[in-house]
C-alpha positions in Angstrom: 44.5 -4.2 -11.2 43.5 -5.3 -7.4 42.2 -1.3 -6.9 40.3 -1.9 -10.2 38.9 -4.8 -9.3 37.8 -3.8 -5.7 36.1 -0.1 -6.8 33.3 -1.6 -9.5 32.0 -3.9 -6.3 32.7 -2.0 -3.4 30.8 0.9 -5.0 28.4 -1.6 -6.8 27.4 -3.2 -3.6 26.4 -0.4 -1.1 24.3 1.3 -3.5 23.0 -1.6 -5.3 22.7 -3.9 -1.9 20.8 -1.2 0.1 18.0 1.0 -2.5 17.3 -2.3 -4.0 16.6 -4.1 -1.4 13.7 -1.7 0.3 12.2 -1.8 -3.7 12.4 -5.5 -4.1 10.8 -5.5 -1.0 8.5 -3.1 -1.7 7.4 -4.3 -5.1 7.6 -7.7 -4.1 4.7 -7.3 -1.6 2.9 -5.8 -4.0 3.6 -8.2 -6.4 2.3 -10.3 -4.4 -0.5 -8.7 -3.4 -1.5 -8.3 -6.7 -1.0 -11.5 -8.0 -3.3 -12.9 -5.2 -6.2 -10.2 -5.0 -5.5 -8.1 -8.4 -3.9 -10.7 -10.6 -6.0 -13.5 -9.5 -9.0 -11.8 -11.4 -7.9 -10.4 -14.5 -6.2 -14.0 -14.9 -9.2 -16.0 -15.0 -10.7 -13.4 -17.3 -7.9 -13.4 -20.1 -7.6 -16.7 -19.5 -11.2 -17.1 -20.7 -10.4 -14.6 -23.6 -7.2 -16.1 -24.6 -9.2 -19.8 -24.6 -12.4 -18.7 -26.6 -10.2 -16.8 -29.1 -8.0 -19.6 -29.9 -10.9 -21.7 -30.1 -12.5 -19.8 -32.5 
């Protein structure tokens, strides 16, 4: 039971603590990116879209 218990997060955490980590940071700057320069744009615009269609 204690072997059990120590293989699912010993081999969860190497492999999930290390490739993750370089994507999260990866995507997350461009996430961010994006939500500033790329996000920021197409936002206002479907904002707009989404506001005149439900006014009409």
């Amino acid at each position: 039971m204690d072997f059990h218990l120590q293989d699912p997060p010993s081999n969860m955490v190497p492999p999930f603590s290390s490739p993750p980590r370089a994507v999260i940071r990866n995507n997350f700057a461009g996430d961010v990116a994006v939500a500033g320069l790329g996000r920021g744009q197409p936002l206002s615009v479907e904002r707009n879209t989404t506001s005149s269609d439900e006014v009409e």
